[in-house]
Each structure stands twice: as structure tokens, then as C-alpha cells.
Backbone as numpy.savetxt, mean C-alpha at the origin, in Angstrom:
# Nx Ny Nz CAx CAy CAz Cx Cy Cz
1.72 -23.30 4.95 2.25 -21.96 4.87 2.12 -21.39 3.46
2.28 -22.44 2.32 2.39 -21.70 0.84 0.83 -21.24 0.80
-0.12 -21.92 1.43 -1.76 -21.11 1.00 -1.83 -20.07 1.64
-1.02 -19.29 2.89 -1.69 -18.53 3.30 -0.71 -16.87 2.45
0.21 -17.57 1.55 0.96 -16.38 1.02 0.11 -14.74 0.65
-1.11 -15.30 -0.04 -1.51 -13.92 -0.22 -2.21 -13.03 0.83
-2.07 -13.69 2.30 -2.18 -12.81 2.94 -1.34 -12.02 2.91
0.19 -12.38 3.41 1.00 -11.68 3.50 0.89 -10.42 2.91
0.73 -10.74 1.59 0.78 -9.38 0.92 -0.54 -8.43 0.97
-1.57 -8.81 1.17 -3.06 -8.57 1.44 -2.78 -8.17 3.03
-2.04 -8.62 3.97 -2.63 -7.51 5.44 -1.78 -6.62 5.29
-0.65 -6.03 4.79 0.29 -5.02 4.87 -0.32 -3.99 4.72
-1.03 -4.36 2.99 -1.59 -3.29 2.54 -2.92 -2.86 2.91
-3.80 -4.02 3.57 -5.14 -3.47 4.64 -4.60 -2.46 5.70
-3.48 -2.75 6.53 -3.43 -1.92 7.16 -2.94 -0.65 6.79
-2.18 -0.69 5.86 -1.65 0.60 4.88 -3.03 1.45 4.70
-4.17 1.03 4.38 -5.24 1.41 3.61 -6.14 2.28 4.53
-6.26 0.95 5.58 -6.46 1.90 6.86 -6.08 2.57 7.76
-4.56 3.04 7.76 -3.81 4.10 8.09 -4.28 5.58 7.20
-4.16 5.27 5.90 -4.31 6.32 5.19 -5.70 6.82 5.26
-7.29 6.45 5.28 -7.99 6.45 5.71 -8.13 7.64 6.46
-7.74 6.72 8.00 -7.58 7.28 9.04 -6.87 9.07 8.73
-5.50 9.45 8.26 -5.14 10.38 8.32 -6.18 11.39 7.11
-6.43 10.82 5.98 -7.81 11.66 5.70 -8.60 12.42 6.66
-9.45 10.95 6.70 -10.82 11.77 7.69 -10.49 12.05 8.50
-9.16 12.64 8.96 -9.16 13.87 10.13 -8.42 15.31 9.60
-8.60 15.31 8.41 -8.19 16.57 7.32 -6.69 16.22 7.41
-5.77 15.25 6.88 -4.76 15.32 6.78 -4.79 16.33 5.20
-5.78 15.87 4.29 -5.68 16.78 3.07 -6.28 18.04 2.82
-7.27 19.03 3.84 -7.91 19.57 4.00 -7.32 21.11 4.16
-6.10 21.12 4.31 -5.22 22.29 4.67 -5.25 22.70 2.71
-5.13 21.78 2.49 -4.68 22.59 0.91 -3.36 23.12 0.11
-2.81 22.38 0.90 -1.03 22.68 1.14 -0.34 21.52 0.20
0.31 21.95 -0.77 0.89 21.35 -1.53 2.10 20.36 -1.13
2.26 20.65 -0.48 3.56 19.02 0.51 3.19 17.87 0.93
1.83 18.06 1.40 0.76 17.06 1.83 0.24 15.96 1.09
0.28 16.84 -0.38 -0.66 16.10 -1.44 0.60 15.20 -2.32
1.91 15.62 -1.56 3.27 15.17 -2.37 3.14 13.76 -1.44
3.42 14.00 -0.40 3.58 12.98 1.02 2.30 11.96 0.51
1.01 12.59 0.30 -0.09 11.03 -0.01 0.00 10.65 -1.55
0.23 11.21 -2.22 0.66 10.46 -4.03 2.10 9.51 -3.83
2.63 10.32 -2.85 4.18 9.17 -2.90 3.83 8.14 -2.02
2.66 8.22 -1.34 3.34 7.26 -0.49 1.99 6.17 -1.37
1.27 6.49 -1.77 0.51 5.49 -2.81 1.00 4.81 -3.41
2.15 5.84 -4.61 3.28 5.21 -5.32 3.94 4.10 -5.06
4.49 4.06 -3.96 5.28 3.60 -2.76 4.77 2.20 -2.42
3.91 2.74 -2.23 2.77 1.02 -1.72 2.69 0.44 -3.09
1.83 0.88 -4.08 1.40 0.00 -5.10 3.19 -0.30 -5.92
3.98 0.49 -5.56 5.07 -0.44 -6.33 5.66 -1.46 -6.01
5.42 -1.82 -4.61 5.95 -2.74 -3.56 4.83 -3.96 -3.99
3.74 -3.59 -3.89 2.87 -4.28 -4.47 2.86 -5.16 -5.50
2.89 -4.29 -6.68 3.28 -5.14 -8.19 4.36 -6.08 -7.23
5.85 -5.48 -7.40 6.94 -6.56 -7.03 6.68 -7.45 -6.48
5.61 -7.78 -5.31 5.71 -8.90 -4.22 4.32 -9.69 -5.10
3.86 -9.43 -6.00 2.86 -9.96 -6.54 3.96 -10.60 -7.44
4.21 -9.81 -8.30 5.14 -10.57 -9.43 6.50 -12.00 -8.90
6.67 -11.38 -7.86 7.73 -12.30 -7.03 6.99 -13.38 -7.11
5.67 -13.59 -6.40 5.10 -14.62 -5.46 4.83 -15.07 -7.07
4.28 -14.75 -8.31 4.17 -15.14 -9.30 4.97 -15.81 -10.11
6.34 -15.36 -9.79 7.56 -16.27 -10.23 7.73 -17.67 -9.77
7.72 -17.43 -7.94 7.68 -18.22 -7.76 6.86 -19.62 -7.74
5.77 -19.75 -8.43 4.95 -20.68 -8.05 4.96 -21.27 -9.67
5.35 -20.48 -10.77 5.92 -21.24 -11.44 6.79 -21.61 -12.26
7.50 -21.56 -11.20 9.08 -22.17 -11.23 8.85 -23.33 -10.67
């Protein structure tokens, strides 16, 4: 189980990646509408801060 840890954190964010993707290429950003462009910077934010943390976590832990 401890080798397969960086999946964990590696499929969340594949599928995160390809969610967002997905709402692109069907003009989720294409309107030009300033709420939109709030909703995909935060939710980037959002991901990559969760990110660092569960990186840094899993980093603590291994050596400890």
C-alpha cells in the first residue's frame, strides 16, 4: 500500500485535469464573462493548494 501512495494524489488530480479540460473545450471560457474566469483561477488555486499539502504531508511522512 505505501508504494502505491502517489497515486493517490496523482488520480484526483488526473481526473480534476480532465474535468477541467472537458468544461473548456465546450466554451466554458468563451462567453467572456468575468465570474467564469473567477470560478476556473479558484478552482486551480484550490487544487494546486491541496496539492502542495498532500505532497508535503506524504513528505513528512516518510521521513519521520
Amino acid at each position: 500500500m505505501k508504494r502505491f501512495k502517489f497515486l493517490f494524489i496523482l488520480l484526483p488530480l488526473a481526473l480534476f485535469i480532465s474535468f477541467l479540460d472537458k468544461k473548456v473545450l465546450t466554451g466554458f471560457l468563451s462567453s467572456n464573462e468575468i465570474p467564469d474566469h473567477y470560478i476556473f483561477l479558484g478552482s486551480l488555486v484550490i487544487v494546486i493548494c491541496i496539492l502542495i499539502f498532500a505532497v508535503l504531508r506524504f513528505d513528512k511522512n516518510v521521513n519521520s
